[in-house]
Phi, psi and omega in degrees: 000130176263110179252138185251108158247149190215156162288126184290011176261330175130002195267336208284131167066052170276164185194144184262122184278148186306200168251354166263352170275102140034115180275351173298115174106339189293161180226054138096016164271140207242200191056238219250328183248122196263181139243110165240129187294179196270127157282118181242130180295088158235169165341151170285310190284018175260156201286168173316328187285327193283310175319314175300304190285294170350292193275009179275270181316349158278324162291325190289315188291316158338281183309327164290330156283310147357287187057084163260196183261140256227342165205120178247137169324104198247353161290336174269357136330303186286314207274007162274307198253177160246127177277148159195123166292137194358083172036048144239166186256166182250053194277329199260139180275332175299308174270163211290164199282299173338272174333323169269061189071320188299113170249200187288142197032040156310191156223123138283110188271143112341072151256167207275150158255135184313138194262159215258000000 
């Protein structure tokens, strides 16, 4: 199953689209520089944590071809941001993507969490 995380403001995972793509999959940027979101590759049965782990090793390798920067903090990721899918958050790590809903090319979003 391919799920597309993206930043709900539209910043999260830039990449520039081609001239042959589409605003259909962009998340929601608009002019001459698209955002597309990232394709993370998981399991059909898998959980928020497999996601989680997915969209880690997708980034990190991204960044190793690249040569972006070789380490980002996913504890202050998670303790920042939230995943949420049609305005739910994606809080228990335990439950199936399934349970919320989320099939094959859902988008998933990144948005910050409100401080308490």
């Amino acid at each position: 199953m391919t799920v597309r995380v993206c930043k709900a403001d539209g910043e999260s995972m830039r990449e520039r689209g081609g001239a042959g793509r589409g605003g259909a999959g962009s998340c929601g940027a608009a002019g001459a520089e698209r955002v597309l979101p990232a394709a993370v590759v998981v399991v059909q049965n898998a959980s928020v944590l497999d996601l989680k782990k997915a969209l880690r090793r997708h980034v990190q390798l991204r960044q190793a071809r690249r040569g972006g920067v070789q380490h980002l903090s996913w504890k202050y990721i998670w303790r920042t941001y939230h995943l949420t899918y049609a305005g739910e958050k994606l809080a228990d790590d335990r439950k199936k993507l399934r349970e919320y809903g989320i099939r094959n090319r859902d988008e998933v979003s990144f948005i910050k969490k409100l401080r308490k």
